[in-house]
Gaussian input, Z-matrix of N, CA and C with variables (Angstrom, degrees):
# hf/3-21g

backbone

0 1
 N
 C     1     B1
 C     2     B2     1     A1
 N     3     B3     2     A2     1     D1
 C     4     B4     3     A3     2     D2
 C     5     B5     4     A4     3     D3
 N     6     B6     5     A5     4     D4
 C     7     B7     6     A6     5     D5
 C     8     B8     7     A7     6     D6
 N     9     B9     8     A8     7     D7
 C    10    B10     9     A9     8     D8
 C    11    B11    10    A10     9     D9
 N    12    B12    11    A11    10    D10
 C    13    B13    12    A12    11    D11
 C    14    B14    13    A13    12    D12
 N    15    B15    14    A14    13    D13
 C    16    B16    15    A15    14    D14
 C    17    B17    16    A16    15    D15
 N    18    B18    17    A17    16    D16
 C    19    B19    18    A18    17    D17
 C    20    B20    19    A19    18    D18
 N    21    B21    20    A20    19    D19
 C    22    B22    21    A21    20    D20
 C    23    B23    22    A22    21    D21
 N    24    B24    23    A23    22    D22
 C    25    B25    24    A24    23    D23
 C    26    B26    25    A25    24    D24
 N    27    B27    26    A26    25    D25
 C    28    B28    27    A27    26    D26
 C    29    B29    28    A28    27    D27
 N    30    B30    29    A29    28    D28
 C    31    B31    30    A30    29    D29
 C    32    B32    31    A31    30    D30
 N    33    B33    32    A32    31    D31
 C    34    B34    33    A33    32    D32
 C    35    B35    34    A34    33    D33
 N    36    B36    35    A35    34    D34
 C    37    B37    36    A36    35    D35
 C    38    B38    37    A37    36    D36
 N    39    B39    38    A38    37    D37
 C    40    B40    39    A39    38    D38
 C    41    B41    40    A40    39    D39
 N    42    B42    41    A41    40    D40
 C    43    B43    42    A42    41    D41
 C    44    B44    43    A43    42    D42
 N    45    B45    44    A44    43    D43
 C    46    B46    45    A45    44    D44
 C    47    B47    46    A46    45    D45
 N    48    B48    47    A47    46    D46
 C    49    B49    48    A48    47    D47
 C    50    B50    49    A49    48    D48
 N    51    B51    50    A50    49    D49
 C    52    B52    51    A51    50    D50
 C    53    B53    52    A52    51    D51
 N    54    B54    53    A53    52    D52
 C    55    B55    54    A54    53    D53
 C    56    B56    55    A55    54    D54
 N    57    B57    56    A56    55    D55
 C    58    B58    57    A57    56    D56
 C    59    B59    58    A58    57    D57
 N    60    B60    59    A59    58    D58
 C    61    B61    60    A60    59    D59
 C    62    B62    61    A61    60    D60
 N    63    B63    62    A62    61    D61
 C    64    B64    63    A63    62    D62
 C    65    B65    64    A64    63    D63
 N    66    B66    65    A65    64    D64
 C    67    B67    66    A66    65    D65
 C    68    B68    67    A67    66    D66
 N    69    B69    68    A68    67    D67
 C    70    B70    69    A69    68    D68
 C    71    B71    70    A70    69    D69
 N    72    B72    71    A71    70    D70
 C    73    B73    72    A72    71    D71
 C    74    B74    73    A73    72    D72
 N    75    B75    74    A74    73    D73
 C    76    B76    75    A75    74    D74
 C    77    B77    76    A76    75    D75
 N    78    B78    77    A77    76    D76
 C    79    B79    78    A78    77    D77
 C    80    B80    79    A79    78    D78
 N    81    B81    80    A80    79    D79
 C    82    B82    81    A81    80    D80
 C    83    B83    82    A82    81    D81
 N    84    B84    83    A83    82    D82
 C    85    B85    84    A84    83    D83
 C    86    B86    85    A85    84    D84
 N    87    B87    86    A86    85    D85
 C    88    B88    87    A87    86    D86
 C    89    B89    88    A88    87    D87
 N    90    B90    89    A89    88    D88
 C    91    B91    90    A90    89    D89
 C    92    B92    91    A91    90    D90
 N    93    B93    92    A92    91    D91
 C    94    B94    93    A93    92    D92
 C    95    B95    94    A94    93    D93
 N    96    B96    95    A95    94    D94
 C    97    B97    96    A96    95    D95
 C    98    B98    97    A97    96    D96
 N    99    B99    98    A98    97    D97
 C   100   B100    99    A99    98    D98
 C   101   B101   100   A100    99    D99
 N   102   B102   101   A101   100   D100
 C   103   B103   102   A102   101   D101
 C   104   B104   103   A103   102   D102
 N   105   B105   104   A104   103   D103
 C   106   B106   105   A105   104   D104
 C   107   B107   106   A106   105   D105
 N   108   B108   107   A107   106   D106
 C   109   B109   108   A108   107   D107
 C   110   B110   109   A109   108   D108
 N   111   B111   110   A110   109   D109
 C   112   B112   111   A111   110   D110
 C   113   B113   112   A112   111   D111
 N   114   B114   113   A113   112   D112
 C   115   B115   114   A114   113   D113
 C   116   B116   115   A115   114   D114
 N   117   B117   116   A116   115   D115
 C   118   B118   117   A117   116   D116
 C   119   B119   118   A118   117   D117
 N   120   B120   119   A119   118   D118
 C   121   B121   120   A120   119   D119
 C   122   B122   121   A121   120   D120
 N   123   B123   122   A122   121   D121
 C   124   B124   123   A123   122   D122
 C   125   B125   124   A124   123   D123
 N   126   B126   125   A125   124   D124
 C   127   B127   126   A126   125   D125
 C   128   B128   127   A127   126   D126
 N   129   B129   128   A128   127   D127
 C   130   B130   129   A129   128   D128
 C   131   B131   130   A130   129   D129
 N   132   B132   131   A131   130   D130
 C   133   B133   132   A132   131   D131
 C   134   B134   133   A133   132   D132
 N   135   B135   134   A134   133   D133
 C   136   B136   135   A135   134   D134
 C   137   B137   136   A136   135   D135
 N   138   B138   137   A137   136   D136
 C   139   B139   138   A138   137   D137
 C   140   B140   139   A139   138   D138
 N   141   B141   140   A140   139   D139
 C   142   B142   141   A141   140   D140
 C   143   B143   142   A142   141   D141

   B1=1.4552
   B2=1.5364
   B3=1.5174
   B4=1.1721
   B5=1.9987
   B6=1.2327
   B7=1.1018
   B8=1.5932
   B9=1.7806
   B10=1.4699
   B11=1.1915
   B12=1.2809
   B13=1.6564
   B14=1.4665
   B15=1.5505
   B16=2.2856
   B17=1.9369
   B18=1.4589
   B19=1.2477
   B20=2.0952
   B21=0.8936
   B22=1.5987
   B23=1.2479
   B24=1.6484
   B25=1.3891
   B26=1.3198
   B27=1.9352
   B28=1.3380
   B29=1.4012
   B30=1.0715
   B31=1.6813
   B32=1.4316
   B33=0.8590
   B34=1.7296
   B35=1.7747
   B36=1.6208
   B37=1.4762
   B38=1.5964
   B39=2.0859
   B40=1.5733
   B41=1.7617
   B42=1.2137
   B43=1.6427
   B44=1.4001
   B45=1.5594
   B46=1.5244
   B47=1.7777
   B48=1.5633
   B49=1.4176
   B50=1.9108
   B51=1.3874
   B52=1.2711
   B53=1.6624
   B54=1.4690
   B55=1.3878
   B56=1.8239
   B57=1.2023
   B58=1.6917
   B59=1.2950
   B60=1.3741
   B61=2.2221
   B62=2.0892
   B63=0.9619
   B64=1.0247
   B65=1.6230
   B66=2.2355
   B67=1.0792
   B68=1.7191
   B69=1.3986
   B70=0.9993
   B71=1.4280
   B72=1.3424
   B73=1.7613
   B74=1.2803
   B75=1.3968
   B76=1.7307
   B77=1.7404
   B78=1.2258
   B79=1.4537
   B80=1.7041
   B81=2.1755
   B82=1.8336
   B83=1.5926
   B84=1.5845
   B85=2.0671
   B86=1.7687
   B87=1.4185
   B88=1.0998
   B89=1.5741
   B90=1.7882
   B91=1.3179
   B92=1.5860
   B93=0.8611
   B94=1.9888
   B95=1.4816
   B96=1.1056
   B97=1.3593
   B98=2.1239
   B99=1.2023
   B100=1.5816
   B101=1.2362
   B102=1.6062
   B103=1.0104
   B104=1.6623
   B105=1.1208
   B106=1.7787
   B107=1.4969
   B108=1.7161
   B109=1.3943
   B110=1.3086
   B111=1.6838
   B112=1.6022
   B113=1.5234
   B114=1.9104
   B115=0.9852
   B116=1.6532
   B117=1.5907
   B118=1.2171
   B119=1.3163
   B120=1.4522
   B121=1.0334
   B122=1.5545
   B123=1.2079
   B124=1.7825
   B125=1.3385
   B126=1.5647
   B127=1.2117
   B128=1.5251
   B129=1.3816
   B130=1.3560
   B131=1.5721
   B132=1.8459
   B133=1.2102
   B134=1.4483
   B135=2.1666
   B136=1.4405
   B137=1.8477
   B138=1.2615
   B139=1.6082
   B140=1.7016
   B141=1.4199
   B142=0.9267
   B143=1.6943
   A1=109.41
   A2=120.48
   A3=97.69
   A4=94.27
   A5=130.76
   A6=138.96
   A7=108.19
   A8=95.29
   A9=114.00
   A10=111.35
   A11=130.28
   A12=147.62
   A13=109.16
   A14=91.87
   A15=96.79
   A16=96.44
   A17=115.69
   A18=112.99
   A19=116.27
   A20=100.80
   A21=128.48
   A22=100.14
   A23=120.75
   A24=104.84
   A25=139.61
   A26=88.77
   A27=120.49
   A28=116.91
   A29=129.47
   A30=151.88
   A31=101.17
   A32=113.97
   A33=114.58
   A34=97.82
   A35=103.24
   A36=115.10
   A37=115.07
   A38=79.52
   A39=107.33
   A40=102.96
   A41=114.76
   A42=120.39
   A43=92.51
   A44=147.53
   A45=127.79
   A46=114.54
   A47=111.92
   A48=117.91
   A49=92.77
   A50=117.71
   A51=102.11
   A52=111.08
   A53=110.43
   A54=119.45
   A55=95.53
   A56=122.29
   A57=140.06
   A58=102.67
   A59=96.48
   A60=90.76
   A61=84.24
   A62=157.09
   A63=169.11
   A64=110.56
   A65=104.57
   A66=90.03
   A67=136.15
   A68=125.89
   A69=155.58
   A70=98.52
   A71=152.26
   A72=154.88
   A73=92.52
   A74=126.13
   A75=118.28
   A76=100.77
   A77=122.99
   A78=110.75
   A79=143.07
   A80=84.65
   A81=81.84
   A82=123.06
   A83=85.05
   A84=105.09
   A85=110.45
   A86=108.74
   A87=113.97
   A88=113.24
   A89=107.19
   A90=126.01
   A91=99.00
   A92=123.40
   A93=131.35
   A94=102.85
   A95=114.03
   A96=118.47
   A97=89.06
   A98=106.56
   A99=101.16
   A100=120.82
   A101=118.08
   A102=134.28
   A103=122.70
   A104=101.54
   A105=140.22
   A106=95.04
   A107=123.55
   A108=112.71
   A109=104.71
   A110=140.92
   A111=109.29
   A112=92.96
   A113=99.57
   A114=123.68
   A115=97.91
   A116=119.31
   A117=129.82
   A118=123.02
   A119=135.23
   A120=141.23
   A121=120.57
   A122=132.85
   A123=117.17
   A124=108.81
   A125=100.61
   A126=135.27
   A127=97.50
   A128=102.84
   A129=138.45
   A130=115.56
   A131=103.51
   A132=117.51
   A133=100.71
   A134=113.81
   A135=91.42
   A136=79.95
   A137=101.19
   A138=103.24
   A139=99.16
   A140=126.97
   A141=156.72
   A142=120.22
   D1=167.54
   D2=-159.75
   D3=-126.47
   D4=159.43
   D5=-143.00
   D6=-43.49
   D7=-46.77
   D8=-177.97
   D9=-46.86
   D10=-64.03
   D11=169.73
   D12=-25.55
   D13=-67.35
   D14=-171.47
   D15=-73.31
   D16=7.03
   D17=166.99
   D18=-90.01
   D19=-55.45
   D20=169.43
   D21=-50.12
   D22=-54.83
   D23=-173.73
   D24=-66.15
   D25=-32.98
   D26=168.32
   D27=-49.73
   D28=-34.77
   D29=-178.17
   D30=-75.62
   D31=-45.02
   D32=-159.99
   D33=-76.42
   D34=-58.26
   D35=170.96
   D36=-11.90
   D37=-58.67
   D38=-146.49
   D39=-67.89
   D40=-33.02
   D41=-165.01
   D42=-101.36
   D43=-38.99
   D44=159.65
   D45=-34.66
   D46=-50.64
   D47=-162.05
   D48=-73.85
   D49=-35.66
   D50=-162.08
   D51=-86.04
   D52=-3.08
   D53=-161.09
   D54=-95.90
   D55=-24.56
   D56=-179.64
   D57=-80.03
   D58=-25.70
   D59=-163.99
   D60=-96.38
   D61=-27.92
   D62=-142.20
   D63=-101.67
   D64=-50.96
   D65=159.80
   D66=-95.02
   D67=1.26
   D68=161.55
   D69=-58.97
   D70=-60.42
   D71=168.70
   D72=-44.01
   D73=-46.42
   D74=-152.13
   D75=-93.59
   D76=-52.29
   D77=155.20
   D78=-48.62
   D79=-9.86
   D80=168.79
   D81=-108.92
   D82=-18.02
   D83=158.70
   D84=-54.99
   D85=-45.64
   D86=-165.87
   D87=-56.58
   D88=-57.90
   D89=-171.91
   D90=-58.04
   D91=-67.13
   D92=163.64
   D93=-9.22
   D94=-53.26
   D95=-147.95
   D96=-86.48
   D97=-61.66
   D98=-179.99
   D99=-88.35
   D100=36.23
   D101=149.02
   D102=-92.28
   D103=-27.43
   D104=-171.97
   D105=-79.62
   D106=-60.54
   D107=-176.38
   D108=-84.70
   D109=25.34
   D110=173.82
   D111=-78.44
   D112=164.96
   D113=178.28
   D114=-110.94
   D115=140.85
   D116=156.62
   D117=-103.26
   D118=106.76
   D119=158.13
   D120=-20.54
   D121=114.48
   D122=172.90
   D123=-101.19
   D124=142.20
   D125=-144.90
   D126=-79.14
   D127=-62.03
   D128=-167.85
   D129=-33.70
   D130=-43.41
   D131=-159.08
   D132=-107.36
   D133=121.86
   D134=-149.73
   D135=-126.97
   D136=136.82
   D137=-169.44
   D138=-84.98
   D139=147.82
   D140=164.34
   D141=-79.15

């Protein structure tokens, strides 16, 4: 193959691997975040 090629490919590699690591951060920001708004019911407090 000729330089250009293992250049192009290198690129392509390079923005698949960086585009996975990018959405993998945003699906773990995400979970964080609606982990943050659950609400827990209290147990303790018993309505009449």
């Amino acid at each position: 193959m000729c330089p250009f090629c293992f250049a192009t490919m290198g690129l392509v590699v390079a923005g698949a691997v960086s585009t996975g690591g990018l959405a993998a951060l945003a699906v773990k920001v995400s979970r964080k975040k609606n982990a943050a708004e659950e609400i827990v019911p209290n147990l303790n407090n018993k309505e009449k």
